[in-house]
C-alpha positions in Angstrom: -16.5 -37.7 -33.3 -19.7 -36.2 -33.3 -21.0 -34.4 -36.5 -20.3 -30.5 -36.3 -17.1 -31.1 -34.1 -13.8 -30.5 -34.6 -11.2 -32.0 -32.7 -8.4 -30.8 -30.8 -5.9 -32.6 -32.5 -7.3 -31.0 -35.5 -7.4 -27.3 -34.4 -3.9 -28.0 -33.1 -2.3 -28.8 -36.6 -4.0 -26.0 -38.0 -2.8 -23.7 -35.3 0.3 -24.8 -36.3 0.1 -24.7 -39.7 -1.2 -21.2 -39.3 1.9 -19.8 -37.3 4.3 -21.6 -40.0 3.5 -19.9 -42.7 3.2 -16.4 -40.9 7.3 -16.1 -41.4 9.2 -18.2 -43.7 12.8 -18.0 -44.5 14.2 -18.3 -48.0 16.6 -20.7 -48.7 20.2 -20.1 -48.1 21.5 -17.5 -50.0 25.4 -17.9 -50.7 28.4 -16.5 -52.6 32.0 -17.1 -53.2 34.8 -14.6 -53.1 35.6 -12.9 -57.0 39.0 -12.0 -57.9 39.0 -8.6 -55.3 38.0 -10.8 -52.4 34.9 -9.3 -51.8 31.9 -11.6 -51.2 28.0 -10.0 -51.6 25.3 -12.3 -50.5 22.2 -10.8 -48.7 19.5 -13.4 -46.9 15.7 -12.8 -47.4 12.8 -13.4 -44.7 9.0 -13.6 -46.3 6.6 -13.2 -43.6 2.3 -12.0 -43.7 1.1 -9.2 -41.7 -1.8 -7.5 -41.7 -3.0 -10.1 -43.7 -0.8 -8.9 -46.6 2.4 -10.6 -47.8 6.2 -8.8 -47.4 9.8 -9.7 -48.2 12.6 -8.3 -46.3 16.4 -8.6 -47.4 19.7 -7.9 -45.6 22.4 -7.2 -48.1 26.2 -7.2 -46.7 29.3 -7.4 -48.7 32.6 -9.0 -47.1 35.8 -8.5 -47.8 38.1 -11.8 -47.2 41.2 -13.0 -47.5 42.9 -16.5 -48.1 45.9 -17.1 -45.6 48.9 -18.3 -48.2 50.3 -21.2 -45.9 47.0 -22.7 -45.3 44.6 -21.7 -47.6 41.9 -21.1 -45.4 39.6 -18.0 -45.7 39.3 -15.3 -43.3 36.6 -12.5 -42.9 38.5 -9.1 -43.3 35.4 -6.5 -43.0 31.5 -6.8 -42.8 29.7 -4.0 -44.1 25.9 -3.7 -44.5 23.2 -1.2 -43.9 20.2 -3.3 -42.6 17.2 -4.4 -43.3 15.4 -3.3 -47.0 11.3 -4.0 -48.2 11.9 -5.9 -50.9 8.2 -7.0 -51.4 5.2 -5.1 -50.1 2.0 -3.1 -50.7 2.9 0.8 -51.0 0.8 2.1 -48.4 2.9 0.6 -45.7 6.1 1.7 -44.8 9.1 0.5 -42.8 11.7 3.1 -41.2 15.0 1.5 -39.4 14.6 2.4 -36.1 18.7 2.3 -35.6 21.2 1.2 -37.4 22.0 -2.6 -37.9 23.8 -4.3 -35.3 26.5 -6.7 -36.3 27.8 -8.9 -33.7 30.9 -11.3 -34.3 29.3 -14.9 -32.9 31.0 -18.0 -30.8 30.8 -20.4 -33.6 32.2 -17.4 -35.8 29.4 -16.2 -38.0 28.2 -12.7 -37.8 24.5 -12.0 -36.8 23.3 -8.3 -38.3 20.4 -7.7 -36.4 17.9 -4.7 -36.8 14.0 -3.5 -35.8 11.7 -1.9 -38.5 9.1 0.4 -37.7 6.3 -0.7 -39.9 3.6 2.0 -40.7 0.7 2.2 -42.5 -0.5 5.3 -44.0 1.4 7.2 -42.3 0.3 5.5 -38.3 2.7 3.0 -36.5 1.7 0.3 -36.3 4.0 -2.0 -35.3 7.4 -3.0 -34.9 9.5 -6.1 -36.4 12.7 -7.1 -35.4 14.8 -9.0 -37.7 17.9 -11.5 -37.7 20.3 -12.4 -40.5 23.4 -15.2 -39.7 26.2 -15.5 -42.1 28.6 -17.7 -42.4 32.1 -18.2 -43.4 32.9 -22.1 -45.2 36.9 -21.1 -44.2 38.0 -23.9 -47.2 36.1 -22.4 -49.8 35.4 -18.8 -48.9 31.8 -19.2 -49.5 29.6 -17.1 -47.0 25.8 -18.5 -46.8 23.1 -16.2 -44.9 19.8 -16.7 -43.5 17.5 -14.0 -42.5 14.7 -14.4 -40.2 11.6 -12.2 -38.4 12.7 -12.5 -34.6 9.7 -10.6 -33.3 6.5 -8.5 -34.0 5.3 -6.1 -31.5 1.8 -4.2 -32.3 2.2 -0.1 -31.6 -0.8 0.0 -29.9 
């Protein structure tokens, strides 16, 4: 390689790099039922933008109940509100722009999905939309969630 150059093998792991630590996902959050039944886990997404670091959490609570003859665990009721800032610099902002979505899955978890308007004093300036999966271990009752940043669009 000559002197000066960088390769493209190089710039490609970079690149990659890069794009890898623009959103990261926090590990598994997870809970099991108390003595009511109800299980509260929320997931967490990390993510840069605008070159400045945020944290995003989606909080739901569960209420489930353990089938006598079996002893398996069953998910009751899923209630949740979105999408919070749970790290960020106070000039921005980010508004729900509608209510969370949960939807029941094939494999049986429940996705809670939900865009963000982000601004920043007081402009849009763009718009994320977010993804938490939970999941139901039916032999234990315990729910793990995972949150993730599904897309950014810029407002302009």
């Amino acid at each position: 390689m000559r002197k000066g150059f960088v390769s493209v093998t190089s710039i490609g792991i970079l690149l990659v790099a890069a794009l890898t630590a623009c959103a990261s996902e926090q590990p598994v959050a997870s809970q099991t039922p108390g003595d009511d039944s109800v299980v509260s886990v929320q997931a967490e997404v990390e993510t840069n933008l605008d070159q400045n670091d945020f944290a995003f959490v989606c909080p739901v609570t569960f209420q489930v109940e353990q089938d006598s003859a079996t002893g398996e665990y069953a998910i009751q009721e899923i209630q949740t509100k979105g999408f919070i800032t749970s790290k960020g610099k106070p000039i921005y902002a980010f508004l729900p722009k509608e209510d969370a979505e949960i939807t029941l899955q094939e494999d049986g978890s429940y996705l809670v999905q939900q865009s963000l308007q982000m601004y920043k004093s007081n402009e849009e300036s763009a718009t994320l939309s977010l993804a938490a999966k939970f999941t139901l271990n039916a032999e234990t009752g315990e729910i793990t969630g995972v949150a993730s940043l599904v897309e950014v669009q810029d407002a302009n």
